[in-house]
GUGU-735891 format. One record per residue (C-alpha): residue number from 1; x, y, z; chain. Coordinates in steps of 0.25 Angstrom, whole numbers, plus 5000, padded with zeros to 4 digits. Example, Ala and Ser with C-alpha at 12.3 -4.5 7.8 and 13.67 -1.06 7.14 Angstrom:
resi, px, py, pz, chain
1, 5049, 4982, 5031, A
2, 5055, 4996, 5029, A
This chain:
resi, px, py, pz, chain
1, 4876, 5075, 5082, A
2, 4862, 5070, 5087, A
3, 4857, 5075, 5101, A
4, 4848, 5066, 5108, A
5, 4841, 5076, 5120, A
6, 4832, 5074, 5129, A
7, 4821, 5087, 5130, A
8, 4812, 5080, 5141, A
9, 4815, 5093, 5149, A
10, 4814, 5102, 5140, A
11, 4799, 5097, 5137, A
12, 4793, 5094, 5149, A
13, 4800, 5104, 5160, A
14, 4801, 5121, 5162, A
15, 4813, 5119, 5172, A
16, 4827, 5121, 5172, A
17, 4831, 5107, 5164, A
18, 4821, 5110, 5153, A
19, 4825, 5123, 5152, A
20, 4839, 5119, 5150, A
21, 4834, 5108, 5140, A
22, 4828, 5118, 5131, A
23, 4839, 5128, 5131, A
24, 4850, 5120, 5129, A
25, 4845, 5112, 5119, A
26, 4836, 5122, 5110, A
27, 4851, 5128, 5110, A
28, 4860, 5118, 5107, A
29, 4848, 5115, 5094, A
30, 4851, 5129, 5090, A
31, 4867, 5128, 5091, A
32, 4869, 5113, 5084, A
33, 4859, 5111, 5073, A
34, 4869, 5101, 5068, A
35, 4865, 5092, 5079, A
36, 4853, 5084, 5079, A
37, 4842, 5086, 5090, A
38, 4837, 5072, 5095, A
39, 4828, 5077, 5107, A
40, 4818, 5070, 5114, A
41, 4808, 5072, 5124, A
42, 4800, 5062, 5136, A
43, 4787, 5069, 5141, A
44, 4774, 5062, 5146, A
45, 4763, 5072, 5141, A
46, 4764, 5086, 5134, A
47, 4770, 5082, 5121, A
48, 4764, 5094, 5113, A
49, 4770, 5104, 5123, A
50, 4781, 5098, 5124, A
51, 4785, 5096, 5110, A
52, 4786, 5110, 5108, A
53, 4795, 5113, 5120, A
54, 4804, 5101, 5113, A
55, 4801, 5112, 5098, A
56, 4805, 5124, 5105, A
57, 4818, 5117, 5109, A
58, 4822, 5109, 5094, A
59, 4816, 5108, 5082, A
60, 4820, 5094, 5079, A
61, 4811, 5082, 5084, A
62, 4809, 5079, 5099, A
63, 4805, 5066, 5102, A
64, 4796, 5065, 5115, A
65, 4794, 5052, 5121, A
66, 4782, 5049, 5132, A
67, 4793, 5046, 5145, A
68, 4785, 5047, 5161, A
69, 4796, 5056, 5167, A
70, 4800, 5044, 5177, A
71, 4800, 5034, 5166, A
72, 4811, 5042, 5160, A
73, 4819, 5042, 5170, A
74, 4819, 5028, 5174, A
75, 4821, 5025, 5157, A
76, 4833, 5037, 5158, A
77, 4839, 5028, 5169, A
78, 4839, 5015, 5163, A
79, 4849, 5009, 5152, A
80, 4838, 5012, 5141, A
81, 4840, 5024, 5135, A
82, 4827, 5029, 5127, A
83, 4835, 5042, 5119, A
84, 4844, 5032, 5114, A
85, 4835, 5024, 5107, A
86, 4824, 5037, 5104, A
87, 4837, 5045, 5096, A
88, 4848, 5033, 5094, A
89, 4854, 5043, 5084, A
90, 4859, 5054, 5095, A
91, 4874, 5052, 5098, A
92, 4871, 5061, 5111, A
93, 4861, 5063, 5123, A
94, 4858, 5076, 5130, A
95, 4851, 5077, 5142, A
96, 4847, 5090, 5148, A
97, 4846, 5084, 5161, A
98, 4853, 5070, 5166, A
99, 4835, 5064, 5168, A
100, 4837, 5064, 5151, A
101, 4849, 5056, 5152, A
102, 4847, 5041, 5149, A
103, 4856, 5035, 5156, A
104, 4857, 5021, 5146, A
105, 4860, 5032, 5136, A
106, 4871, 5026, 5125, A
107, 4871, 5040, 5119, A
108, 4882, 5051, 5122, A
109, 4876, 5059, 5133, A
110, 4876, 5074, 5139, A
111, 4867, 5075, 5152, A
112, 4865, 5090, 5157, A
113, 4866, 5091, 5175, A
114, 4858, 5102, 5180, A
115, 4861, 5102, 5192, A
116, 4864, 5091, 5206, A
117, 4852, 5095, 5213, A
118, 4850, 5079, 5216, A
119, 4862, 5077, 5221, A
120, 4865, 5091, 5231, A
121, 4850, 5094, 5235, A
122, 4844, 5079, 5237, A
123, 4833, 5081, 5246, A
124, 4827, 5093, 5235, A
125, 4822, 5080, 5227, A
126, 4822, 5071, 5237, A
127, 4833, 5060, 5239, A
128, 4829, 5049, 5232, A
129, 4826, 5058, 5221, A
130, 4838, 5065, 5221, A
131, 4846, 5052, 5222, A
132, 4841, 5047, 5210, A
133, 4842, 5059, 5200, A
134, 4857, 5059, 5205, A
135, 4858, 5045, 5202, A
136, 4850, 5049, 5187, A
137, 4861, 5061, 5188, A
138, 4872, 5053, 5189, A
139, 4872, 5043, 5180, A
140, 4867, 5054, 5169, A
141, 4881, 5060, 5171, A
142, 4887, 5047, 5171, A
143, 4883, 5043, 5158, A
144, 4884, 5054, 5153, A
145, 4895, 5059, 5142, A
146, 4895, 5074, 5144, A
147, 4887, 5080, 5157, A
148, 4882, 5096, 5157, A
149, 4880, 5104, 5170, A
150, 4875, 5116, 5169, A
151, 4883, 5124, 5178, A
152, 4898, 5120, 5183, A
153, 4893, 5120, 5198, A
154, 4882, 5108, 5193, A
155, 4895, 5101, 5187, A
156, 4905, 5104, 5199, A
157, 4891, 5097, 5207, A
158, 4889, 5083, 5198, A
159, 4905, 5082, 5197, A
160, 4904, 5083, 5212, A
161, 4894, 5072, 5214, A
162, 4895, 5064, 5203, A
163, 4906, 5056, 5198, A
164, 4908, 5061, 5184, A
165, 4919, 5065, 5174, A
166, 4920, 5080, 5175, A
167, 4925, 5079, 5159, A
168, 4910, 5077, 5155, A
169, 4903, 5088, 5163, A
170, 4901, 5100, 5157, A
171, 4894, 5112, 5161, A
172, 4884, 5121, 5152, A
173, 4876, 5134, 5160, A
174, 4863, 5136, 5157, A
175, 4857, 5149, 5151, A
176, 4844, 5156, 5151, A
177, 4834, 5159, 5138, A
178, 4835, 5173, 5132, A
179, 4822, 5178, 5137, A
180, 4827, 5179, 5151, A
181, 4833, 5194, 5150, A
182, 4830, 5207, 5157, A
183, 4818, 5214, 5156, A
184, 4819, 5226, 5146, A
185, 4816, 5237, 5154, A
186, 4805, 5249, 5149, A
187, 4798, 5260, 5156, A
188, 4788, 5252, 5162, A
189, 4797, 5242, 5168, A
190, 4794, 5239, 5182, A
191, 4806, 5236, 5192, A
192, 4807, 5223, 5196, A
193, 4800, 5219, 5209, A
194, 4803, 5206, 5213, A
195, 4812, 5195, 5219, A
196, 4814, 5182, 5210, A
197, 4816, 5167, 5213, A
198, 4816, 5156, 5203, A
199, 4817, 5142, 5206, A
200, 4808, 5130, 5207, A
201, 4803, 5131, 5221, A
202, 4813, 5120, 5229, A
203, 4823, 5121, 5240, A
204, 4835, 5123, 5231, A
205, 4828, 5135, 5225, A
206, 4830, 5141, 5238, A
207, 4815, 5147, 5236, A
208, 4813, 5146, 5253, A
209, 4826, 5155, 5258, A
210, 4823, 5166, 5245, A
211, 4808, 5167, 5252, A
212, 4815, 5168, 5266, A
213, 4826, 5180, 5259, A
214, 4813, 5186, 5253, A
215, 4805, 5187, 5266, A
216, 4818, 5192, 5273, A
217, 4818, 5205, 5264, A
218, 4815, 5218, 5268, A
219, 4799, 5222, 5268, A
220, 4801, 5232, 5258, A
221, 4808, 5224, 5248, A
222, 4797, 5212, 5249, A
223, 4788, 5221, 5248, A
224, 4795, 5228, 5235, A
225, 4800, 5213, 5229, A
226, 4791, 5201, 5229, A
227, 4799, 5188, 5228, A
228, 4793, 5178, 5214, A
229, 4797, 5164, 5215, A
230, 4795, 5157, 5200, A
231, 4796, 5143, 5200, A
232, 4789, 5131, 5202, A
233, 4788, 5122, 5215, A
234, 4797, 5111, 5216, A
235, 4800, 5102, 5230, A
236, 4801, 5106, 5243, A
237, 4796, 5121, 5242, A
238, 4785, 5121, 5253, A
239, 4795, 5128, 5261, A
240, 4797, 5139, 5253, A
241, 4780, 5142, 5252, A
242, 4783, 5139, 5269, A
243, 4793, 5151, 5269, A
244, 4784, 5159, 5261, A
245, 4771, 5158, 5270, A
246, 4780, 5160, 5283, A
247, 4788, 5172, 5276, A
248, 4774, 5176, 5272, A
249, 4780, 5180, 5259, A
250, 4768, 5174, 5249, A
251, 4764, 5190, 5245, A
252, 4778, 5193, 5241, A
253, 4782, 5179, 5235, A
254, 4777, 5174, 5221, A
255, 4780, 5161, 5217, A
256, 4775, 5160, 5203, A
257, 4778, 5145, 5198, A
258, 4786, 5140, 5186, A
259, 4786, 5151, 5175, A
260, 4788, 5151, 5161, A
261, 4801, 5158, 5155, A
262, 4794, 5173, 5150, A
263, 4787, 5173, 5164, A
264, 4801, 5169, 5171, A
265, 4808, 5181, 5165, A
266, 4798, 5190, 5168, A
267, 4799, 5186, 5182, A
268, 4814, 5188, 5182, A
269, 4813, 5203, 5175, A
270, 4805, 5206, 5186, A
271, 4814, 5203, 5197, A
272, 4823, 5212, 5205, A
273, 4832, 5201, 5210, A
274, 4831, 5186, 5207, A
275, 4835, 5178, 5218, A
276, 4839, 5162, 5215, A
277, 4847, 5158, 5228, A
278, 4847, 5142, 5224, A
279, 4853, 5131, 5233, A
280, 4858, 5123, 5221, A
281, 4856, 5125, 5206, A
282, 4863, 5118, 5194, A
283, 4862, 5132, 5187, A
284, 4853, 5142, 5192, A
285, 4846, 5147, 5180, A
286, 4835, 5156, 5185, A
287, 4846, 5167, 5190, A
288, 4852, 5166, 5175, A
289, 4839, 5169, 5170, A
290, 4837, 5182, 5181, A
291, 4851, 5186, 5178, A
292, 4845, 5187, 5162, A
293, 4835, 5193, 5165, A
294, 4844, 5205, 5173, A
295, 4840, 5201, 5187, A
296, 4847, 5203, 5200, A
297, 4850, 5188, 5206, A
298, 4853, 5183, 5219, A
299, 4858, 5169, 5219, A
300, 4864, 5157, 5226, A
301, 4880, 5157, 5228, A
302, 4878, 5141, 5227, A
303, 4879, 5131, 5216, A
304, 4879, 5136, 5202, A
305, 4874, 5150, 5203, A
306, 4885, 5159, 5206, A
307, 4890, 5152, 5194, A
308, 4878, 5156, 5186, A
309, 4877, 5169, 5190, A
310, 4891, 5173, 5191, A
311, 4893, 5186, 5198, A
312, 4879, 5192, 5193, A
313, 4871, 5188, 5205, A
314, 4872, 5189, 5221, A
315, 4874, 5176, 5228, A
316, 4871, 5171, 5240, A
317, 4870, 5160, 5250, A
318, 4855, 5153, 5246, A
319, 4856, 5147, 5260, A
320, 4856, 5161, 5267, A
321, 4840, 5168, 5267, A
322, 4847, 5181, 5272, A
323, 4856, 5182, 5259, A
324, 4846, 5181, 5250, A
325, 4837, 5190, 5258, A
326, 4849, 5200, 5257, A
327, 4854, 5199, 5242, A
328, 4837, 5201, 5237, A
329, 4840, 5213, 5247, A
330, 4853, 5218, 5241, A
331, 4848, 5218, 5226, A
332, 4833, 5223, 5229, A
333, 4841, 5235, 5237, A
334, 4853, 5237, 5228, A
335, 4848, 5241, 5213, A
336, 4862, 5242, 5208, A
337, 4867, 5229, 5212, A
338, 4854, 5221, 5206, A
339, 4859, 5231, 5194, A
340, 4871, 5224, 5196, A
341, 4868, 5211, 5198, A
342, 4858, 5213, 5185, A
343, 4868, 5217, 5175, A
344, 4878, 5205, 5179, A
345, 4867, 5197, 5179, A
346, 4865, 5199, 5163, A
347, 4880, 5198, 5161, A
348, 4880, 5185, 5169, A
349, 4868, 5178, 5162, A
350, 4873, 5182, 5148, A
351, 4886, 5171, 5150, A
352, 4873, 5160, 5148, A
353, 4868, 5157, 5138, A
354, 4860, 5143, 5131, A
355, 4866, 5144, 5118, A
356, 4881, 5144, 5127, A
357, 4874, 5131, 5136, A
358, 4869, 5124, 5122, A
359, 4883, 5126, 5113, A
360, 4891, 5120, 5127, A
361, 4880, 5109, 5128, A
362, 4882, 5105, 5113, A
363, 4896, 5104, 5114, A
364, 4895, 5096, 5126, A
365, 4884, 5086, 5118, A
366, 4893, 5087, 5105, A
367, 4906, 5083, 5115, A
368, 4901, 5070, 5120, A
């Protein structure tokens, strides 16, 4: 079978989506070499550096193609369809996302939701933004032959609001790369010192009410415990750097950006609890990748996280400050349960894995 996909992500993004892109498809590469790789690219500028995130992810050609992001998404939405006529040979188009979706496609297609973002948190992107990506999103799935979600509350959320035969969406969990595992413990290994959060910095992060929890700590366990904040600012986070001055918090909160993936573990092996309480998440892969690395989580009991997590985290209402202050209590004050909470942790996080995501996703591609 010939595989037409669209790496655009993969290339030109650090986020979730790319993330997801190159995972998936290195794996499925790695597990059907009888299949041949049609993959292709759009960019505007960064060819070199990009070519060799296309390399690391296939061996086989990647075309790339000079498309102003916009320009693609008004050509995606149009009855042209460009990957038809760059690889007429494919019998099958995958999108990572429903943006790589053409929608004058002729091709069989398989179109991957991360989530309904769009549709239940509207005034996050704004509403005539988020109008039109579900408008994008739902004619994706429309046209569509096969549609993938990646976790079942996603697919109980775009059968809910979208009028779609439930026969043709599938759901596929994500995993986490092998490098995020616990910390090999030596003599000179120091215990864990701080509280971690990791999220782009947005409302449905939740970023605001974790600062709020924090400040509402004992003294002595701020003073002991400094709350890190990794990721990179998204919209409407000047609330949370509002809460930070008025909280006058800035000596014991760090918010260090957007970081690679070595730096990222690092940061989660030297964490005493990972707190991650989400309004809404299509998946919620930063508490998998604590939960690898052998941290204590706290978590949402919303969306797809309790299904994500299972029974290895504590869950809480991400709407009430005081029961996030009280579970960062609990496990900074109970060694035995953030024991607990550790080893179940590694249990749960084993039950994922991409090679598991990529043989699913293949079978789903190879279906249609």
């Amino acid at each position: 079978m010939r595989i037409a996909v669209d790496l655009s992500r993969a290339v030109n993004e650090q986020a979730g989506i790319a993330r997801y892109t190159r995972s998936v498809v290195r794996e499925m590469i790695k597990l059907s070499p009888s299949d041949h790789w049609d993959c292709y690219a759009t960019y505007m500028r960064g060819a070199e550096g990009k070519q060799a995130v296309a390399r690391e992810i296939t061996s086989e050609l990647v075309r790339q193609f000079r498309v102003p992001g916009q320009l693609k998404e008004w050509l995606w939405t149009t009855p042209l369809s460009l990957p038809d006529q760059w690889y007429p040979g494919s019998d099958v188009l995958f999108a990572p996302s429903f943006f790589e979706l053409p929608l004058g496609t002729h091709k069989k297609s398989v179109v991957v939701i991360h989530d309904m973002t769009a549709a239940l948190f509207p005034e996050q992107r704004g509403r005539l933004l988020s109008a039109r990506l579900m408008w994008y999103l739902t004619r994706a799935v429309q046209k569509a032959s096969a549609v993938i979600c990646i976790s079942e509350n996603t697919r109980a959320d775009l059968l809910r609001l979208v009028r779609l035969d439930p026969s043709k969406v599938f759901v596929t969990p994500l995993a986490v790369d092998p490098t995020f595992q616990p910390l090999k413990k030596t003599a000179s290994t120091h215990e864990p010192k701080t509280i971690l959060m990791v999220g782009t910095i947005e409302p449905r992060k939740n970023v605001d009410r974790v600062l709020k929890a924090y400040a509402g700590l004992p003294a002595a366990l701020r003073a002991e415990y400094h709350l890190v904040v990794v990721g990179a600012l998204g919209w409407n986070f000047s609330q949370v750097f509002t809460t930070l001055d008025q909280a006058n918090l800035e000596r014991q909160v760090t918010f260090v950006g957007h970081v690679s993936d070595d730096e990222l573990v690092r940061r989660y092996q030297q964490a005493a609890v990972f707190v991650y309480p989400s309004l809404y998440e299509g998946f919620g892969l930063p508490p998998l990748e604590a939960m690898s690395c052998g941290v204590p989580v706290i978590t949402s009991n919303v969306s797809s996280l309790p299904e994500v997590v299972g029974g290895a985290a504590l869950l809480v209402d991400p709407l009430r400050v005081e029961a996030i202050r009280d579970a960062l209590t609990t496990v900074l004050t109970k060694p035995a349960l953030a024991a607990k909470l550790r080893a179940a942790g590694l249990v749960q996080a084993r039950k994922f894995s991409w090679q598991q995501t990529a043989k699913q996703t293949l079978d789903i591609i190879h279906g249609v």
